[in-house]
N, CA, C and O of each residue as an XYZ file, in Angstrom:
520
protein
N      -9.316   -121.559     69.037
C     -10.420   -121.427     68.134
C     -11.411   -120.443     68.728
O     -11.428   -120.471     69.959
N     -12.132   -119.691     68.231
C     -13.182   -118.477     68.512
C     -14.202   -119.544     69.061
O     -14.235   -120.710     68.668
N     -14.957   -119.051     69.933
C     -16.179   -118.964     70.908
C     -17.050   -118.305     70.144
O     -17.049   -117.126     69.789
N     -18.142   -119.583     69.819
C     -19.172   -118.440     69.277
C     -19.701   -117.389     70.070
O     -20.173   -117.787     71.135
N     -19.756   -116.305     69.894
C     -20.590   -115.068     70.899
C     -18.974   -114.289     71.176
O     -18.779   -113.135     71.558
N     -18.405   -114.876     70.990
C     -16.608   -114.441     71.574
C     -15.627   -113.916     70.626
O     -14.928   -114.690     69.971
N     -15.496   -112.128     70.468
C     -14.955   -111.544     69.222
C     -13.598   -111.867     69.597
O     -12.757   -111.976     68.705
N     -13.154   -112.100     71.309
C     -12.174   -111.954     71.357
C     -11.090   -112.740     71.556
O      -9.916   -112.406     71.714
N     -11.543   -113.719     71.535
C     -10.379   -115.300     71.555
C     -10.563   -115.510     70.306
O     -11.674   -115.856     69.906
N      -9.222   -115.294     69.223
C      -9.052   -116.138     68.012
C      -7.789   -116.934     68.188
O      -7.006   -116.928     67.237
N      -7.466   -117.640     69.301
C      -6.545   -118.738     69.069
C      -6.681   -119.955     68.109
O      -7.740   -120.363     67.633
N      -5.716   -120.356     67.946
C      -5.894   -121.366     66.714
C      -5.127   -122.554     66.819
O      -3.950   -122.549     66.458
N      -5.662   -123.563     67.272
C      -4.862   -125.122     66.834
C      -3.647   -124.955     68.375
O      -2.739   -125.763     68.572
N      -3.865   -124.048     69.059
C      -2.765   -123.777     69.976
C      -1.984   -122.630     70.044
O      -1.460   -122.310     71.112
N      -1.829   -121.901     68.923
C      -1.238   -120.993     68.764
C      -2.049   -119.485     68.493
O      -3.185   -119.501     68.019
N      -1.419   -118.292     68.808
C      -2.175   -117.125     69.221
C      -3.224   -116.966     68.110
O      -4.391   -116.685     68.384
N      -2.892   -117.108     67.142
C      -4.274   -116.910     65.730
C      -3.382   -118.195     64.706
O      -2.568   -119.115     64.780
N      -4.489   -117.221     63.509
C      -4.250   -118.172     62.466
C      -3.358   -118.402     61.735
O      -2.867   -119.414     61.234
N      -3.058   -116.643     61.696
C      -1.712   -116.313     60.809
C      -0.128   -116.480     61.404
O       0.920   -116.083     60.894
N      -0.309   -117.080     62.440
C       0.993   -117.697     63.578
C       1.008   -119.055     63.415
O       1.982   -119.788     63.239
N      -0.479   -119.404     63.511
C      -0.419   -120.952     63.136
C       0.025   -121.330     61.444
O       0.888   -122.155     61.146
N      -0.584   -120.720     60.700
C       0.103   -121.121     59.373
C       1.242   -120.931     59.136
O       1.889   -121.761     58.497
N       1.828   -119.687     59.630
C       2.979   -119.667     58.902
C       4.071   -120.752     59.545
O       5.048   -121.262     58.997
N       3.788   -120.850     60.302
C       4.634   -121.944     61.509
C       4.583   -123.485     60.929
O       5.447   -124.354     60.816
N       2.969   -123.423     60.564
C       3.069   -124.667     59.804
C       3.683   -124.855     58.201
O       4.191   -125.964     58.032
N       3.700   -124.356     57.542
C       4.759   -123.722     56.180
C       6.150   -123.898     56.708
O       6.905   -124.527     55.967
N       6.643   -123.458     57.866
C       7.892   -123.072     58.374
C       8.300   -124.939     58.384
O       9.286   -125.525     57.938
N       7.077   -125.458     59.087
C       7.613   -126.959     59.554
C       7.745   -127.943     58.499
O       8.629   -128.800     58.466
N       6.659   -127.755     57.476
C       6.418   -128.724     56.750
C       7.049   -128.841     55.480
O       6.839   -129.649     54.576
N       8.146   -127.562     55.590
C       8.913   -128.133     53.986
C      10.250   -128.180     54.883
O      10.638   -127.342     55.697
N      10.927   -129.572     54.448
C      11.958   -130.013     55.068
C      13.354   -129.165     55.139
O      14.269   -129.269     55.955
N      13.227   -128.355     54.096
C      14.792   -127.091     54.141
C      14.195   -125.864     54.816
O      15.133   -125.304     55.383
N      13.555   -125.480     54.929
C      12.856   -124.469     55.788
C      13.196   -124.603     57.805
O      13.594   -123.924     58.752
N      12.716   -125.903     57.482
C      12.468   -126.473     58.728
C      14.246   -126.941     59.342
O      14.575   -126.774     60.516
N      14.979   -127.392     58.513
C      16.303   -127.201     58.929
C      17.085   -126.074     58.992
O      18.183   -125.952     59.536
N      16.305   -125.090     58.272
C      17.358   -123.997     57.689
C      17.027   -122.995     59.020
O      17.734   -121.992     59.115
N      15.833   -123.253     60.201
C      15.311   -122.468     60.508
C      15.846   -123.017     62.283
O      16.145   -122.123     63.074
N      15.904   -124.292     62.677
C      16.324   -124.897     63.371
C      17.422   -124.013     63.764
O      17.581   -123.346     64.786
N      18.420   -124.221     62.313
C      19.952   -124.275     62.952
C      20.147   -122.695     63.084
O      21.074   -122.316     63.800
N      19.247   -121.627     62.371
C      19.261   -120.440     63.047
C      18.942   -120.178     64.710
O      19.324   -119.369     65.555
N      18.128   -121.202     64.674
C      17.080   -120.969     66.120
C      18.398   -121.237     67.531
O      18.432   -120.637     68.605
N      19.400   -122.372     67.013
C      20.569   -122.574     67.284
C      21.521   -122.055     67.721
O      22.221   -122.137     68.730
N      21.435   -121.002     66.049
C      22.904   -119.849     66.305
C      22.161   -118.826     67.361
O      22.918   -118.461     68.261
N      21.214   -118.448     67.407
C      20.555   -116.959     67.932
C      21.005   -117.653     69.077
O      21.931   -117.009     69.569
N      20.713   -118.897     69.858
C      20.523   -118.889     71.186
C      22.105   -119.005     71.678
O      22.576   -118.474     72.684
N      22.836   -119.874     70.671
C      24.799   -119.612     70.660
C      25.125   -118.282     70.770
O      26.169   -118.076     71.387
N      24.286   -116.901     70.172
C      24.963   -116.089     70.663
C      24.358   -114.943     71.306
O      24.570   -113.754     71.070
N      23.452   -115.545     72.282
C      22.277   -114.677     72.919
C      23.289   -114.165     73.994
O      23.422   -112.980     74.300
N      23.899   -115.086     74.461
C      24.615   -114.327     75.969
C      25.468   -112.913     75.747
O      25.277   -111.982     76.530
N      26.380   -112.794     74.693
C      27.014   -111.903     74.162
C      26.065   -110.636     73.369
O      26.638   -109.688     72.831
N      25.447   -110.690     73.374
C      24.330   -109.802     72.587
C      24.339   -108.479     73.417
O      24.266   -108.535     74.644
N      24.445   -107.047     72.620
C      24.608   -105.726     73.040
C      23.665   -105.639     74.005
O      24.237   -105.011     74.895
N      22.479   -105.905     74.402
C      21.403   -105.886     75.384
C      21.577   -106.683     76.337
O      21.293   -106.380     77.496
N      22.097   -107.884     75.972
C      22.320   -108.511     77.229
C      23.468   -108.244     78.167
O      23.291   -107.961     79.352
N      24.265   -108.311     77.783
C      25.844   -107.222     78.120
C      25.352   -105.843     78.916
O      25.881   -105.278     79.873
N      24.137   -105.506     78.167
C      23.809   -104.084     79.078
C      22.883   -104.075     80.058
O      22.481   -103.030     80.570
N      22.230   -105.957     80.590
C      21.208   -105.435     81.145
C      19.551   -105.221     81.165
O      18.680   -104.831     81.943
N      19.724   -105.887     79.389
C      18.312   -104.743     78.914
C      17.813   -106.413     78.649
O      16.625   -106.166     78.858
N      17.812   -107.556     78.422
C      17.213   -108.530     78.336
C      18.302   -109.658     79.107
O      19.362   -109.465     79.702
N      17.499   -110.954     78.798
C      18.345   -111.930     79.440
C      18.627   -112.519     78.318
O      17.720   -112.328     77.507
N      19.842   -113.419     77.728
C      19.699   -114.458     76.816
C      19.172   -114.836     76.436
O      19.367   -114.904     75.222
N      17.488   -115.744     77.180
C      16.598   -115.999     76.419
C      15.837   -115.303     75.550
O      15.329   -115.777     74.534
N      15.741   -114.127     75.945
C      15.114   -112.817     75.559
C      15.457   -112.632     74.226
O      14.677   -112.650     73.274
N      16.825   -112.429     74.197
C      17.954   -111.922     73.400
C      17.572   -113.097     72.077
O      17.278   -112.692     70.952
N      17.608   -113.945     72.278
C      17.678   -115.373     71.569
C      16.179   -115.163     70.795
O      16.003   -115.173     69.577
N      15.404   -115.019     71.588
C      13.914   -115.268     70.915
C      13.646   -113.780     70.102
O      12.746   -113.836     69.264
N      14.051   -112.999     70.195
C      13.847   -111.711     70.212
C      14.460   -111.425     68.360
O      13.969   -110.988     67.320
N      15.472   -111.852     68.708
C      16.873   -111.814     67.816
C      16.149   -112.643     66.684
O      15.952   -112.076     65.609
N      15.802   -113.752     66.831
C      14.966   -114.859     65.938
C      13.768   -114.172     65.430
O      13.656   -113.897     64.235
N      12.820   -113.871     66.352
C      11.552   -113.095     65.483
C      11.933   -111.995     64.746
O      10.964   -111.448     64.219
N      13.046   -111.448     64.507
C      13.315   -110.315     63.895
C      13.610   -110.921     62.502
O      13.258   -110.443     61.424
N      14.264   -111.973     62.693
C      15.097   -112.432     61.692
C      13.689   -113.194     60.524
O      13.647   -113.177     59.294
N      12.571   -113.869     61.643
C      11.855   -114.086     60.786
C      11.149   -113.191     59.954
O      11.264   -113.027     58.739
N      10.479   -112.690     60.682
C       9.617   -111.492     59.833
C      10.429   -110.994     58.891
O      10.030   -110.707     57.763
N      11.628   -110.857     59.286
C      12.232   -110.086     57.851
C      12.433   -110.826     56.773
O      12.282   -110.210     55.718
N      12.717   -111.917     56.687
C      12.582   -113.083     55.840
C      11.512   -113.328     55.215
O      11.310   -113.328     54.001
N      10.632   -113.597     56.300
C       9.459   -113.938     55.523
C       8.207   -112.880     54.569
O       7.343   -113.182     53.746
N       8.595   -111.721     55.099
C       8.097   -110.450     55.087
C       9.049   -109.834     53.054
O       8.501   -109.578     51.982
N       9.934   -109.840     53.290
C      11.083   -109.984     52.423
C      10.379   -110.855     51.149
O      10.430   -110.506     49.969
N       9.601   -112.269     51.751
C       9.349   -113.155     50.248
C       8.268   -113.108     49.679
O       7.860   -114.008     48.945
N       7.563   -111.909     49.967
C       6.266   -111.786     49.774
C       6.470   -111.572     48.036
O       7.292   -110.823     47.509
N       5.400   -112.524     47.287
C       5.633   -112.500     45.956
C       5.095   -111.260     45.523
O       5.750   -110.510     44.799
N       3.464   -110.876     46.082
C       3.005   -109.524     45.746
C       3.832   -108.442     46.162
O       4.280   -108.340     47.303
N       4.047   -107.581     45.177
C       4.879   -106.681     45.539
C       4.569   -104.937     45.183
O       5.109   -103.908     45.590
N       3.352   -105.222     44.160
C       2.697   -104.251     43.516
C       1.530   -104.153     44.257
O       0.952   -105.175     44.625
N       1.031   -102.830     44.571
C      -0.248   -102.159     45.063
C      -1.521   -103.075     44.659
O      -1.461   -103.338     43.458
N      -2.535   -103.584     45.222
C      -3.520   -104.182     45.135
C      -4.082   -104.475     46.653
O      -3.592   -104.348     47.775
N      -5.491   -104.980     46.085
C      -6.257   -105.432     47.209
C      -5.757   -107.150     47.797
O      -5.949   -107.622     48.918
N      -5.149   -107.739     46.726
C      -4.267   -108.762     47.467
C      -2.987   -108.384     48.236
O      -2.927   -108.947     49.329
N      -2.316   -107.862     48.052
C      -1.024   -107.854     48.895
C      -1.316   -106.650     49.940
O      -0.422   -106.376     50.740
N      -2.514   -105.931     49.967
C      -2.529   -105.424     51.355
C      -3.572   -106.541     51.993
O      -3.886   -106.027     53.067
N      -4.077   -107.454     51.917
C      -4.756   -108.484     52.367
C      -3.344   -109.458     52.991
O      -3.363   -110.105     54.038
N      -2.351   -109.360     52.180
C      -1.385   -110.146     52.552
C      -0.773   -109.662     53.605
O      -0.743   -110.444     54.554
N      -0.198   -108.484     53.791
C       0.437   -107.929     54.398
C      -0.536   -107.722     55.995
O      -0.261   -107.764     57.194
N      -1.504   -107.538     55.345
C      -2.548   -107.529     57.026
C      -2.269   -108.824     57.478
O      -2.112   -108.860     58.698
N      -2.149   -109.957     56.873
C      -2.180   -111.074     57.143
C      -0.820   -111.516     58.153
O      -0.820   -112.213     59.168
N       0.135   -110.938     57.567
C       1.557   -110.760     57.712
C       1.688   -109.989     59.319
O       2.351   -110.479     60.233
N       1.063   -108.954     59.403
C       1.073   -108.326     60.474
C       0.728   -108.487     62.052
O       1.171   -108.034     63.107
N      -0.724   -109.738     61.478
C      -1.371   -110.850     62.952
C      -0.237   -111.536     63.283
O      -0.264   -112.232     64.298
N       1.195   -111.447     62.324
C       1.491   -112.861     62.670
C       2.413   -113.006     63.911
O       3.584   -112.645     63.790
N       1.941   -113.547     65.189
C       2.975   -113.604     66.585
C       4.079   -114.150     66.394
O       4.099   -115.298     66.838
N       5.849   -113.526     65.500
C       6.565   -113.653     65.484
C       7.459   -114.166     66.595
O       8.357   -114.979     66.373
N       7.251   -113.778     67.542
C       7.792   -113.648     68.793
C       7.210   -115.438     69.148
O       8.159   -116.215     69.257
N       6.377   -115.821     69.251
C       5.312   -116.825     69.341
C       6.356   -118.112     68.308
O       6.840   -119.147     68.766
N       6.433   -117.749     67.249
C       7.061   -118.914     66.402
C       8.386   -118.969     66.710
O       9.017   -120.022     66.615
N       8.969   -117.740     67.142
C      10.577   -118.520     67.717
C      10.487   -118.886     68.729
O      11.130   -119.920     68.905
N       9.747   -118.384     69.923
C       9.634   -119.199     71.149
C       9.593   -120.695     70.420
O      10.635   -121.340     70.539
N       8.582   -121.275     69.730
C       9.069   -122.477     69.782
C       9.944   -123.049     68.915
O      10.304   -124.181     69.240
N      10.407   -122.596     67.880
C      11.593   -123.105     67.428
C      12.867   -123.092     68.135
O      13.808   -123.839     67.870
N      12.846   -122.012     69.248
C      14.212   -122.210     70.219
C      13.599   -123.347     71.615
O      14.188   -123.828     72.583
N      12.531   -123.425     71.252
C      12.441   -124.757     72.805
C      12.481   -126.139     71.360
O      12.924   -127.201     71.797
N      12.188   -126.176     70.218
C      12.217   -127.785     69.788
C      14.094   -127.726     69.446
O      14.744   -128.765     69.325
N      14.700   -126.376     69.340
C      16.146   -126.549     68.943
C      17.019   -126.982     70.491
O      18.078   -127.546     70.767
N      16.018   -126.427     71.165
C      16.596   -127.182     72.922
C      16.687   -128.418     73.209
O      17.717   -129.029     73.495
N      15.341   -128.924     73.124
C      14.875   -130.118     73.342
C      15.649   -131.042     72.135
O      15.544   -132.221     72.472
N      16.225   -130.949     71.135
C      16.589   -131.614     70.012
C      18.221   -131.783     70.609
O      18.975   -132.748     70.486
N      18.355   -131.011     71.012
C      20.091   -130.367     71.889
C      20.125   -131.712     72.691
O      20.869   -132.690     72.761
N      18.939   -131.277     73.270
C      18.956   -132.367     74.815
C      18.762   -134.146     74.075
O      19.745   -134.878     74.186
N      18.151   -134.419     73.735
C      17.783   -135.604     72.878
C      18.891   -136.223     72.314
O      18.695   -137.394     71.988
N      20.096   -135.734     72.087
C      21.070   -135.797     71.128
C      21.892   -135.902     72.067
O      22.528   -136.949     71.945
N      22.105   -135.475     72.707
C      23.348   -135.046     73.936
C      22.962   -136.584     74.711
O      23.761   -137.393     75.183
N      21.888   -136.643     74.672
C      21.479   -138.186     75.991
C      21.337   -139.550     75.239
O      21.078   -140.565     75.885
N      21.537   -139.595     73.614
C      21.439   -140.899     73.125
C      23.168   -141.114     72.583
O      24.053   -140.528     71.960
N      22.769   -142.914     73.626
C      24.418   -143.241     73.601
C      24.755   -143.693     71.933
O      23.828   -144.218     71.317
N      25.893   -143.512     71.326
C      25.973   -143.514     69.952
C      25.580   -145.355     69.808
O      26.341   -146.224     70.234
N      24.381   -145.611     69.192
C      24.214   -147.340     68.580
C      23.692   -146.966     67.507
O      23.189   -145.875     67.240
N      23.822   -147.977     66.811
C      22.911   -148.529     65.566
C      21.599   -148.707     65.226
O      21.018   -148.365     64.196
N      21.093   -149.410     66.425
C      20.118   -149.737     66.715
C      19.094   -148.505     67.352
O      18.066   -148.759     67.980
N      19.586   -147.141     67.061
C      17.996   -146.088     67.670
C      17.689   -145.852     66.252
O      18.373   -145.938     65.232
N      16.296   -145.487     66.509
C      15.979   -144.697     65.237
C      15.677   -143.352     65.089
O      15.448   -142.891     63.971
């Protein structure tokens, strides 16, 4: 959150600004989004090791994985923009679009698709978890 007197901290709720924090929260809070986005977060990191950059050197897997994911978002989400015609809304949108720390929202969708990995992998199959 901004510091009054302070132009230059606009973190938000935890995350780098606002427009990282919302869209992240949109991302979480509709339930096919939020799966559909998981099991990407999944595949990227299934095939981070093999990735032309990593093979060469130029990132590590994780890199590759998170990297690979923010691309995929922005283009997606960037892609569903309803305004599509010239106006003072959709370049408001698109500025909006542009704050947004892509890189920032797959980092954590590839640590909750980890941690979900791990969670799963360590509960013995009963009836009784919830």
């Amino acid at each position: 959150m901004r510091k009054k007197g302070d132009m230059t901290d606009s973190t938000y709720q935890g995350w780098s600004n606002y427009e990282t924090w919302l869209v992240s929260l949109w991302l979480d809070n509709d339930q096919g989004s939020y799966d559909y986005w998981r099991d990407r977060a999944a595949s990227f990191r299934r095939g981070a090791p093999t990735s032309r950059n990593v093979l060469e050197g130029i990132w590590t897997a994780t890199e590759a994985a998170r990297f690979g994911l923010a691309d995929a978002l922005k283009e997606a989400i960037v892609e569903d923009s309803p305004l599509e015609d010239a106006s003072v809304y959709s370049d408001l949108l698109n500025a909006a679009l542009y704050e947004v720390n892509w890189d920032e929202i797959a980092g954590d969708l590839l640590y909750e698709e980890a941690a979900r990995g791990q969670e799963s992998d360590s509960e013995a199959p009963s009836s009784d978890k919830e």
